[in-house]
Biopython code that builds the backbone (N, CA, C, O; Angstrom):
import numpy as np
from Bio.PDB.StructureBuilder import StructureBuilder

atoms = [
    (1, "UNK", "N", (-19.571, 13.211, 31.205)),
    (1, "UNK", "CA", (-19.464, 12.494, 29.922)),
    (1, "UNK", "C", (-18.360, 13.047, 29.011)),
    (1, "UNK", "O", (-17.540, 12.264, 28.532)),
    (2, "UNK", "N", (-18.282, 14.833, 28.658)),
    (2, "UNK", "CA", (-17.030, 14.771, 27.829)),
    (2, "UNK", "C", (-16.043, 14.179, 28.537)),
    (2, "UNK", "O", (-15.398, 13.367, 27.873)),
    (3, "UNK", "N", (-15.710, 14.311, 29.655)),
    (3, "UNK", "CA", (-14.134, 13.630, 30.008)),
    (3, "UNK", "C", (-13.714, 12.259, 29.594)),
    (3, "UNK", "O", (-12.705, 11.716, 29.142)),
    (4, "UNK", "N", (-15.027, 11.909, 29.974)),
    (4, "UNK", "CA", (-14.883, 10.149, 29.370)),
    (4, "UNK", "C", (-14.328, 10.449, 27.984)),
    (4, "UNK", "O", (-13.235, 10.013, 27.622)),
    (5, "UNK", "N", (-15.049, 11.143, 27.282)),
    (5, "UNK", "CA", (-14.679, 11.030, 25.431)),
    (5, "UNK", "C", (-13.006, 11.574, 25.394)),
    (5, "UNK", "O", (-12.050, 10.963, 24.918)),
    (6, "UNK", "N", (-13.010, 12.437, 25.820)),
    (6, "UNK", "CA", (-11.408, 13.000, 26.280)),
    (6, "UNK", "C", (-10.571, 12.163, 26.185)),
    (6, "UNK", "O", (-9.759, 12.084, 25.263)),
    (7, "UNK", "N", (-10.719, 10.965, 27.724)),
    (7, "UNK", "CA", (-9.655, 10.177, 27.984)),
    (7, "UNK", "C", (-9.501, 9.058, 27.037)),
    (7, "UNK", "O", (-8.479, 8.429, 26.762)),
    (8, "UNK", "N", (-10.872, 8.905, 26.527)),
    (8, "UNK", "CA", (-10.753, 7.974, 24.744)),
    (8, "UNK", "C", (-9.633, 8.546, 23.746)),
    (8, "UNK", "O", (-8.729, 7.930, 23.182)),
    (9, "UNK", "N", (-9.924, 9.756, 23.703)),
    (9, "UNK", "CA", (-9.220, 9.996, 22.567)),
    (9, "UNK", "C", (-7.780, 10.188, 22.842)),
    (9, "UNK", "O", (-6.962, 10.000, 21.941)),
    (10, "UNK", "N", (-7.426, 10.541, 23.999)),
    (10, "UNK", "CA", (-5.872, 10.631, 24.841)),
    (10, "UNK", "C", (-5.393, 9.326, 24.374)),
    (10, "UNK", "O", (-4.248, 9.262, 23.927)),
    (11, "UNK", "N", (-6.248, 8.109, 24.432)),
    (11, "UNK", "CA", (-5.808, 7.215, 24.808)),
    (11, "UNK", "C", (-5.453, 6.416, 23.126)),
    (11, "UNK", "O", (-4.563, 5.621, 22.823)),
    (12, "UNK", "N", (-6.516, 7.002, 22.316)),
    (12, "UNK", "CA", (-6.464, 6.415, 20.765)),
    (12, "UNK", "C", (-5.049, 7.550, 20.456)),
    (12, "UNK", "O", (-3.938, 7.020, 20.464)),
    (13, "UNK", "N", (-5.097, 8.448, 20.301)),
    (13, "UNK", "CA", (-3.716, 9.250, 20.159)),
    (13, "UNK", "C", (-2.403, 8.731, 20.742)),
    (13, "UNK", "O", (-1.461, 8.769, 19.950)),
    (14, "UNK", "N", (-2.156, 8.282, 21.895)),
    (14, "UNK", "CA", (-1.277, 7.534, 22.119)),
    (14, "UNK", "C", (-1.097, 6.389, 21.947)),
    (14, "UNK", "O", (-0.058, 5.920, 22.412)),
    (15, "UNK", "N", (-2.238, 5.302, 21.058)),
    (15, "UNK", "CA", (-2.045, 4.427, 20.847)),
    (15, "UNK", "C", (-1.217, 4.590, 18.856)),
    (15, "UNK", "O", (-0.263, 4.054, 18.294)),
    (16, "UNK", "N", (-2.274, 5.619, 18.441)),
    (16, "UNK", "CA", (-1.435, 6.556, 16.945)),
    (16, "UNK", "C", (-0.160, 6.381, 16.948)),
    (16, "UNK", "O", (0.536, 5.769, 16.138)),
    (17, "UNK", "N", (0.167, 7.020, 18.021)),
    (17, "UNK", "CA", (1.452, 7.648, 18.205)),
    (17, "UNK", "C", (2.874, 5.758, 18.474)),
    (17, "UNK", "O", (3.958, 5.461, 17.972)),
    (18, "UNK", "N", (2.295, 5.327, 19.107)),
    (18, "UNK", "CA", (3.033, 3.862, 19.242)),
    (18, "UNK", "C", (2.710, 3.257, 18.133)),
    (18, "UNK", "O", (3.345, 2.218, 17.953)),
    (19, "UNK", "N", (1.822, 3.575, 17.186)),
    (19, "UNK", "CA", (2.035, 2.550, 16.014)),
    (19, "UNK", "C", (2.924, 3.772, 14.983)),
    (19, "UNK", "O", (3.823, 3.580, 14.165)),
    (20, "UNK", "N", (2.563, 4.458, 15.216)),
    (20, "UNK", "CA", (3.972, 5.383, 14.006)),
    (20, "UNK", "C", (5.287, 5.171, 14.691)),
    (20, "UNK", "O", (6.217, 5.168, 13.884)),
    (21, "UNK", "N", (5.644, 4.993, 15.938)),
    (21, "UNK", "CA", (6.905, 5.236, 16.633)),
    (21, "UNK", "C", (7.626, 3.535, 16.195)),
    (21, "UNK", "O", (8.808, 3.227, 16.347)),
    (22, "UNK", "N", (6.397, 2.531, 15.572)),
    (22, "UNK", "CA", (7.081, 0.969, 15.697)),
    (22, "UNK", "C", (6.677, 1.006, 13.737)),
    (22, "UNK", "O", (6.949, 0.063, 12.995)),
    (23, "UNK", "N", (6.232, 1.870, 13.430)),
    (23, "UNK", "CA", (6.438, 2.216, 11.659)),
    (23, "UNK", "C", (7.839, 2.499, 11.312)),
    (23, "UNK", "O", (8.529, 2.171, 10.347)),
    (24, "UNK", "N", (8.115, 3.344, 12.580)),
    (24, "UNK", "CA", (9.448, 4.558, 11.624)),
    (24, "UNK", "C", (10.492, 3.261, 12.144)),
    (24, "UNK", "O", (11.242, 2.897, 11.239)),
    (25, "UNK", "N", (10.629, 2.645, 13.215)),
    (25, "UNK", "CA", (11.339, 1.989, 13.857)),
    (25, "UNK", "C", (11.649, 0.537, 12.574)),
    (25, "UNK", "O", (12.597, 0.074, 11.939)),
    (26, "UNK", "N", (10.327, 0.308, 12.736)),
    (26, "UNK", "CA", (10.318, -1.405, 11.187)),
    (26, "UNK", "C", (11.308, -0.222, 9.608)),
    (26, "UNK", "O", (12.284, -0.663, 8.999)),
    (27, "UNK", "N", (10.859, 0.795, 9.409)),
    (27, "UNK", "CA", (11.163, 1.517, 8.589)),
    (27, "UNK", "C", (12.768, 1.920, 8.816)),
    (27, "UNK", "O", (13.374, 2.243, 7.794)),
    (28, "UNK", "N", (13.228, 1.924, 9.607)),
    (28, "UNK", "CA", (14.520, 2.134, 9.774)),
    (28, "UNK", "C", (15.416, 1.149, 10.199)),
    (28, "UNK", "O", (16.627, 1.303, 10.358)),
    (29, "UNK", "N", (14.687, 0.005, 10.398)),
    (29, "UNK", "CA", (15.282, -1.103, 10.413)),
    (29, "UNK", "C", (15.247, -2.258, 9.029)),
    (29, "UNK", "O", (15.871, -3.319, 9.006)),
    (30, "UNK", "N", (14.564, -1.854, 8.187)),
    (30, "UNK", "CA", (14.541, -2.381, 6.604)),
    (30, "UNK", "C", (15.488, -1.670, 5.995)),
    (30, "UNK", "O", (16.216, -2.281, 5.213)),
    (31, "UNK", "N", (15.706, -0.219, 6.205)),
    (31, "UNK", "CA", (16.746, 0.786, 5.315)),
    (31, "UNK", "C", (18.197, -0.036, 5.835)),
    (31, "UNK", "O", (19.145, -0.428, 5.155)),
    (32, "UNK", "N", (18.028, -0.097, 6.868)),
    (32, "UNK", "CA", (19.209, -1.026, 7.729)),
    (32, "UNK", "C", (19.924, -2.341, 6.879)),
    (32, "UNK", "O", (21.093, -2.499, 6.525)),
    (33, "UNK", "N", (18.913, -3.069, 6.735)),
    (33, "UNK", "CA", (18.776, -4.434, 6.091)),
    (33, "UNK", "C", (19.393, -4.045, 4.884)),
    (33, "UNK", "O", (20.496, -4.496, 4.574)),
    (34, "UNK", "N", (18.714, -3.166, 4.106)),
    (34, "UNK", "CA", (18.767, -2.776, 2.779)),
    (34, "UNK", "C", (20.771, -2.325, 2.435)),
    (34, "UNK", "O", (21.554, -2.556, 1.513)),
    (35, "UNK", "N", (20.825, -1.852, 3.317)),
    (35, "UNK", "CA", (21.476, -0.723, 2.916)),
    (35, "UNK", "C", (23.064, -1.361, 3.636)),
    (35, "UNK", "O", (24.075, -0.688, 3.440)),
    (36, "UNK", "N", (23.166, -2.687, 4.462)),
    (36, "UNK", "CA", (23.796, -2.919, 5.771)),
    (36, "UNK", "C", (24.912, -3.440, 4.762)),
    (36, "UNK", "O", (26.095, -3.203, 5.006)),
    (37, "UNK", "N", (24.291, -4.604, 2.908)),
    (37, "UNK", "CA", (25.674, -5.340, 2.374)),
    (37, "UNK", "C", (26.379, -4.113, 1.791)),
    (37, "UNK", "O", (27.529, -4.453, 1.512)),
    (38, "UNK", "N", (26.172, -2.859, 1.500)),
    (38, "UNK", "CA", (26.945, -2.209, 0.899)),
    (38, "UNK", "C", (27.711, -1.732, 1.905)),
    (38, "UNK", "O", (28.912, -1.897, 1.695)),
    (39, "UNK", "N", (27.357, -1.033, 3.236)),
    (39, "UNK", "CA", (28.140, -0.522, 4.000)),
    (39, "UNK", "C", (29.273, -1.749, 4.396)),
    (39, "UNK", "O", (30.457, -1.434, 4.507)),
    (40, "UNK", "N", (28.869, -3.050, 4.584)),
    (40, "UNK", "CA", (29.868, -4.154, 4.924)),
    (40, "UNK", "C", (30.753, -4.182, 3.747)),
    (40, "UNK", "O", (31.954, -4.326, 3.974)),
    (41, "UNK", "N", (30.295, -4.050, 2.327)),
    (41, "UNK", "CA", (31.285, -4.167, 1.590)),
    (41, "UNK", "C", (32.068, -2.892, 1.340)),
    (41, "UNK", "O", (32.976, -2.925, 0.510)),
    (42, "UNK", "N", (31.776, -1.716, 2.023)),
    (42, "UNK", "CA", (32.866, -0.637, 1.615)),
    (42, "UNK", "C", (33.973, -0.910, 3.015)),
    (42, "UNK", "O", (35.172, -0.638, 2.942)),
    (43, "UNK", "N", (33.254, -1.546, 4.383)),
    (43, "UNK", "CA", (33.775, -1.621, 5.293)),
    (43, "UNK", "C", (35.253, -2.550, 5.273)),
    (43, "UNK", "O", (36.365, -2.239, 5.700)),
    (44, "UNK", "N", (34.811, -3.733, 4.639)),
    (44, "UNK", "CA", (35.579, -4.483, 4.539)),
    (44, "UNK", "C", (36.649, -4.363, 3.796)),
    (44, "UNK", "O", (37.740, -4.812, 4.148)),
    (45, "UNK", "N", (36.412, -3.631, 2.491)),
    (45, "UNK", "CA", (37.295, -2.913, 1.320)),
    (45, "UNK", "C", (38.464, -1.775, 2.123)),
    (45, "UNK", "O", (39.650, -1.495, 1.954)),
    (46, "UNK", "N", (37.182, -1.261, 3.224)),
    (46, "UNK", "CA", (38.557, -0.327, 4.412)),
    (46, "UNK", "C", (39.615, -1.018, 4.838)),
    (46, "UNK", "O", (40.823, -1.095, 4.617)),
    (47, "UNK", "N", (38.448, -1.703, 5.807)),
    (47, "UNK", "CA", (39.306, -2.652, 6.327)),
    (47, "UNK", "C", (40.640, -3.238, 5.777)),
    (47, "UNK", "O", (41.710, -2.946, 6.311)),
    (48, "UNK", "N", (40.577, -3.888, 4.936)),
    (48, "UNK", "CA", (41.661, -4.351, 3.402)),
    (48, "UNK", "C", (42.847, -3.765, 3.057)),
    (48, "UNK", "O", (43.909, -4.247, 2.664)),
    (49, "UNK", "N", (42.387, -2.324, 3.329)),
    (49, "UNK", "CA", (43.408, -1.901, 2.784)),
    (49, "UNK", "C", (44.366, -1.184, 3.814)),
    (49, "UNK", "O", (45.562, -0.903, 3.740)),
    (50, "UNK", "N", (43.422, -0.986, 4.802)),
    (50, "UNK", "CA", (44.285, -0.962, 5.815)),
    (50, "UNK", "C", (45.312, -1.689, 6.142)),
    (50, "UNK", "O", (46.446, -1.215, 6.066)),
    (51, "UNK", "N", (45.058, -3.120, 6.614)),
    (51, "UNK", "CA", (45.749, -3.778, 6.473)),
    (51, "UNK", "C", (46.633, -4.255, 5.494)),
    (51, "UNK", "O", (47.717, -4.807, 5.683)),
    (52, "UNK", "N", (45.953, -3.937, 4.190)),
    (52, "UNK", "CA", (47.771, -4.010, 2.833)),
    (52, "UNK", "C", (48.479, -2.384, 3.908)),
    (52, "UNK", "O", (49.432, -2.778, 4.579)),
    (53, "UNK", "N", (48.336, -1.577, 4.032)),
    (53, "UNK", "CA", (48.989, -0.592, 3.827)),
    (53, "UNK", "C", (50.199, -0.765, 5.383)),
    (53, "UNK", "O", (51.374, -0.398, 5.411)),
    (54, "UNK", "N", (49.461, -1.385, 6.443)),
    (54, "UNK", "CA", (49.889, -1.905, 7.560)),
    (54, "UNK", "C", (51.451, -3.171, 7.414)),
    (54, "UNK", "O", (52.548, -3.264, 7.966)),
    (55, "UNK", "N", (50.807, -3.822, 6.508)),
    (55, "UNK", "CA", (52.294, -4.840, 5.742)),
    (55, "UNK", "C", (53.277, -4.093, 4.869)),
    (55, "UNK", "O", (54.444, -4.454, 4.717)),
    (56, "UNK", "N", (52.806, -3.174, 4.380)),
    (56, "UNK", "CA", (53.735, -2.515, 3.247)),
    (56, "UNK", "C", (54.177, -1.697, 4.243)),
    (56, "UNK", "O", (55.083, -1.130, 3.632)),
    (57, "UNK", "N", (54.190, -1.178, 5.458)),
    (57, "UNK", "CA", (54.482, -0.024, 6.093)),
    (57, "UNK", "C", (55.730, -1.717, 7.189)),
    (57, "UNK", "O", (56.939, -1.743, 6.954)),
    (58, "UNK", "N", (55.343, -2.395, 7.815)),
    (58, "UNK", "CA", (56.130, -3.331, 8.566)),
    (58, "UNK", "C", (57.254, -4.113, 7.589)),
    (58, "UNK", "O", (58.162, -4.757, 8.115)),
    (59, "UNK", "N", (57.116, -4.000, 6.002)),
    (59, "UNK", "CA", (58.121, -4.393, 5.096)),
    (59, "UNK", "C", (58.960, -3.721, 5.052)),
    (59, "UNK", "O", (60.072, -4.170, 5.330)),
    (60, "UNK", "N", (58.795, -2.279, 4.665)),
    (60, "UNK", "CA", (59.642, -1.639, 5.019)),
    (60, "UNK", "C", (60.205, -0.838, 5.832)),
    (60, "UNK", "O", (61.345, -0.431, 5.609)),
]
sb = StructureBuilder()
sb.init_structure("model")
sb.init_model(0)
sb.init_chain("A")
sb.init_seg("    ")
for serial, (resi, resn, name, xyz) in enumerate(atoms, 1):
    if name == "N":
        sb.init_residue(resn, " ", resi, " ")
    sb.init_atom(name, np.array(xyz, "f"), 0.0, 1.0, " ", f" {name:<3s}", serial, name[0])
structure = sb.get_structure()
């Protein structure tokens, strides 16, 4: 009989463990969401100026 209770609880612990592993996962995929228009808008602002600096460099 303990083993039985054992392999219960092995089994509720690894089920713990897959709902925190798809928490941190939803959780790091909202920071994502959150966080994705600013990185696009500094990206693009790179981007930008790269390319001015790319024309001003082929002008002259």
């Amino acid at each position: 009989m303990p083993q039985k209770t054992n392999i219960n609880n092995s089994n509720t612990a690894i089920k713990v463990f897959n709902i925190q592993k798809k928490a941190i996962k939803y959780s790091l995929l909202s920071t994502a969401v959150l966080f994705s228009p600013i990185f696009y808008l500094f990206y693009s602002k790179a981007l930008f100026s790269k390319i001015q600096s790319r024309r001003f460099v082929m002008l002259a």
